[in-house]
C-alpha beads as a LAMMPS data file, in Angstrom:
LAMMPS data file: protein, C-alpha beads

132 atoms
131 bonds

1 atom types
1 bond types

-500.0 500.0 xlo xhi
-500.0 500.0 ylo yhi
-500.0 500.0 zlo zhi

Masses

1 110.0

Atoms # bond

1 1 1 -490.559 -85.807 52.962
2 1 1 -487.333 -84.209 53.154
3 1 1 -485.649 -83.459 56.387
4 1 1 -482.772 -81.080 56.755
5 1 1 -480.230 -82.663 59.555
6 1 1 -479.476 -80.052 62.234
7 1 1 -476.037 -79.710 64.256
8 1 1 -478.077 -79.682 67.490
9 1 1 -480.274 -83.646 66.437
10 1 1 -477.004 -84.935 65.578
11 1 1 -474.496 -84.438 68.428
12 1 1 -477.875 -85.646 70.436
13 1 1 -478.167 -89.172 68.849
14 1 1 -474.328 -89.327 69.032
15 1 1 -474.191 -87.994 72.834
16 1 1 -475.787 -90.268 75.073
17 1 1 -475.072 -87.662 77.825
18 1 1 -477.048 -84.991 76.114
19 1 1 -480.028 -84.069 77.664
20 1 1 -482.412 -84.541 73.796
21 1 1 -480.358 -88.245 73.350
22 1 1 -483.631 -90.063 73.813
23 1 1 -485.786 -87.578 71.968
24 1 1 -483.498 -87.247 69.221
25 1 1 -482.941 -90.916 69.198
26 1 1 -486.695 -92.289 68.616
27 1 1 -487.068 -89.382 66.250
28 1 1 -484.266 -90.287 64.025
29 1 1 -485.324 -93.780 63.747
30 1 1 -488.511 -92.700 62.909
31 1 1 -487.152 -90.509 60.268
32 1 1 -485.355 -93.712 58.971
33 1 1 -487.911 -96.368 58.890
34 1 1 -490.251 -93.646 56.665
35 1 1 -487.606 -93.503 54.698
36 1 1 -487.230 -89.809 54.666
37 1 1 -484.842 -87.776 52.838
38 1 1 -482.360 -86.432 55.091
39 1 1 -480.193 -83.617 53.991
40 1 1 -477.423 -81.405 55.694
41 1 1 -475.126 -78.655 54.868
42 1 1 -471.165 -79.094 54.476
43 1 1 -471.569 -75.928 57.268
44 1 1 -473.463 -78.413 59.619
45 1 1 -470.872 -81.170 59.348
46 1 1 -467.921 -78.780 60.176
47 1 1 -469.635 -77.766 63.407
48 1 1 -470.510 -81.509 64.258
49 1 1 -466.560 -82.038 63.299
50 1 1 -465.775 -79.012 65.546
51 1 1 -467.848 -80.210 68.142
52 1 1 -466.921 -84.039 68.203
53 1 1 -463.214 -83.517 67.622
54 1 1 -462.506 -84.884 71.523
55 1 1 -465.268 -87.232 71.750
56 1 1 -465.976 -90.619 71.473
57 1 1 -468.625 -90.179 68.266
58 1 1 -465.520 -88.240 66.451
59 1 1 -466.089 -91.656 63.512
60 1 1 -469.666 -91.095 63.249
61 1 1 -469.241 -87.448 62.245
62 1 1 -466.948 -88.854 59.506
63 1 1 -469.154 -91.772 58.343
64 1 1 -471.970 -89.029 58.206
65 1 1 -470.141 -87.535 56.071
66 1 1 -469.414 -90.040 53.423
67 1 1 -472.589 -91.398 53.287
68 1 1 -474.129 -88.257 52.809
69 1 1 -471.774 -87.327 50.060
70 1 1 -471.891 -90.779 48.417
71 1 1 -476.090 -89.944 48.096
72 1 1 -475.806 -86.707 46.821
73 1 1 -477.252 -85.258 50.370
74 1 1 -475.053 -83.249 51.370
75 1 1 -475.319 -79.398 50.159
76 1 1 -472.679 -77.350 49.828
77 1 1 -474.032 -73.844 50.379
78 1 1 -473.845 -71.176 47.071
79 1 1 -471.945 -68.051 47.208
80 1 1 -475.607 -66.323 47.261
81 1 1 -476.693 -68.764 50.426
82 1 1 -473.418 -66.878 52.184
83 1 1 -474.192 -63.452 51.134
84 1 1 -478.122 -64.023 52.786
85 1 1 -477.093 -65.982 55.577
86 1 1 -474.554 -62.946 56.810
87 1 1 -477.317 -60.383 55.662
88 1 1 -479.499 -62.278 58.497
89 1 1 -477.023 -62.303 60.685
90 1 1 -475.981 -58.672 61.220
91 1 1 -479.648 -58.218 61.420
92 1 1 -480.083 -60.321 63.867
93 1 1 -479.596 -59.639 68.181
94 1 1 -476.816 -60.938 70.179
95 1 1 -479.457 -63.468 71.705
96 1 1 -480.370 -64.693 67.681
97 1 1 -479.530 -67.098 65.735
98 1 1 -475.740 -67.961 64.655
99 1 1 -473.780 -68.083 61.554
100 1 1 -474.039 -71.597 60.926
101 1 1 -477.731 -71.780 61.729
102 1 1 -478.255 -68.256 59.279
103 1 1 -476.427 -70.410 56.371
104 1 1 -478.789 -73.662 57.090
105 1 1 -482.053 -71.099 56.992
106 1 1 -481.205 -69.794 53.859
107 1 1 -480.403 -73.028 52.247
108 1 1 -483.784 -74.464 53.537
109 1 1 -485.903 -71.647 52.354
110 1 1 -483.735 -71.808 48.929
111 1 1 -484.632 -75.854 48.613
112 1 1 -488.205 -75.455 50.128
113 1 1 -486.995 -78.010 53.076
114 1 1 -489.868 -76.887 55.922
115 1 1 -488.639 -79.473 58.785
116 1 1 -485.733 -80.052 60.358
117 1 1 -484.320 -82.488 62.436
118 1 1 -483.657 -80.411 65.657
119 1 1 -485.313 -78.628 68.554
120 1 1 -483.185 -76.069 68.337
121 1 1 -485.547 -72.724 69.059
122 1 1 -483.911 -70.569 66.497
123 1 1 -485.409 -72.447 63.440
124 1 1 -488.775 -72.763 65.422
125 1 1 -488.225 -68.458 65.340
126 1 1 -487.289 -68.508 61.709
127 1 1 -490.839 -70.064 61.000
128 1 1 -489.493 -74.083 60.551
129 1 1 -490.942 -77.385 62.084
130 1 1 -488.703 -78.720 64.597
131 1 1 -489.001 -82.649 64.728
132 1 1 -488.340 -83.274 68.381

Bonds

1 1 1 2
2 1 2 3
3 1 3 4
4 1 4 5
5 1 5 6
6 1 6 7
7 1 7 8
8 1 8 9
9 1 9 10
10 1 10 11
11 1 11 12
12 1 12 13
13 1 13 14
14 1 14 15
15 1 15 16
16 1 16 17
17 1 17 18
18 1 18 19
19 1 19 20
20 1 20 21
21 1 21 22
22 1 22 23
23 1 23 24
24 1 24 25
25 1 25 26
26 1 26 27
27 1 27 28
28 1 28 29
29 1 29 30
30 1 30 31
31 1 31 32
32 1 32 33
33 1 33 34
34 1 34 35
35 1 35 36
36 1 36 37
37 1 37 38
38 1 38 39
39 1 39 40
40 1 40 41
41 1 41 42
42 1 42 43
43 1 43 44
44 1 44 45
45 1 45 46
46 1 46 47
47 1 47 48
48 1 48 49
49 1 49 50
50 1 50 51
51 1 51 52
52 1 52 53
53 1 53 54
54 1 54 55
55 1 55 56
56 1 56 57
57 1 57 58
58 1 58 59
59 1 59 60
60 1 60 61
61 1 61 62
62 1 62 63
63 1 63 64
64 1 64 65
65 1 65 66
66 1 66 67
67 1 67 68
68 1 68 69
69 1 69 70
70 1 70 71
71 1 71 72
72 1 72 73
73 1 73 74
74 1 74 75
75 1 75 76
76 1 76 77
77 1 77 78
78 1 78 79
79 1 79 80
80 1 80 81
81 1 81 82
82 1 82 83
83 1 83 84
84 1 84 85
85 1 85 86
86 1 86 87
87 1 87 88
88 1 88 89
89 1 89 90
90 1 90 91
91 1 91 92
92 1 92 93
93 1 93 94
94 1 94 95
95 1 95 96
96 1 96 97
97 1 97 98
98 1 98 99
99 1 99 100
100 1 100 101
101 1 101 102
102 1 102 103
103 1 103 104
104 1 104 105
105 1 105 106
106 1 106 107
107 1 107 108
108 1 108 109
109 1 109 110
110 1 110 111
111 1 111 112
112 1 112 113
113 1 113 114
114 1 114 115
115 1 115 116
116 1 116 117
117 1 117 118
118 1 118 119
119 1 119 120
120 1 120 121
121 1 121 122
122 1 122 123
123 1 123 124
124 1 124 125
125 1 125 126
126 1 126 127
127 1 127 128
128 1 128 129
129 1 129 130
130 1 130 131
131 1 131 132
């Protein structure tokens, strides 16, 4: 089963102040002791960067990172995966999904990735499984 690793599950295992930590949490261990195959998008990790630039889980983002890369997990969006992901969003409303979220849907429809590690409402709208 693969699993593609959203901004919104991440910063919740890292955050133990965010309101998902213990959701996220029991779900991503889950996800680890079935051994599933858990991708992300270089897009993802530059809003987890973004977002824990002035926090305390700033190293995990980078360890994330290079583990990810050292697998081979970590996919770096096409020039085609752009193109579709703005097409979506200047289609979309100004309540809809954002840029970064656009780019991950079009990578996961391109790779046939169905669930994603997140409970983030926007992929639930885009017609994904959510995990938690």
């Amino acid at each position: 089963m693969t699993v593609f690793l959203d901004t919104v599950g991440l910063l919740a295992v890292w955050d133990e102040s965010d309101q998902w930590h213990r959701s996220a949490q029991k779900c991503f261990l889950e996800l680890v002791s079935k051994k599933a195959d858990l991708v992300t998008s270089s897009f993802v990790l530059l809003e987890c960067g973004n977002a824990a630039a002035r926090r305390p889980y700033r190293a995990a983002v980078s360890r994330l990172r290079q583990q990810m890369e050292l697998g081979n997990r970590l996919i770096v969006p096409t020039a085609e995966d752009w193109q579709a992901a703005w097409l979506g969003y200047s289609r979309g409303k100004t309540d809809s999904a954002g840029i970064v979220d656009q780019v991950s849907f079009t990578v996961m429809r391109r790779l046939g990735i169905s669930k994603v590690f997140t409970n983030d409402g926007h992929f639930r709208t885009a017609g994904f499984e959510t995990l938690f």
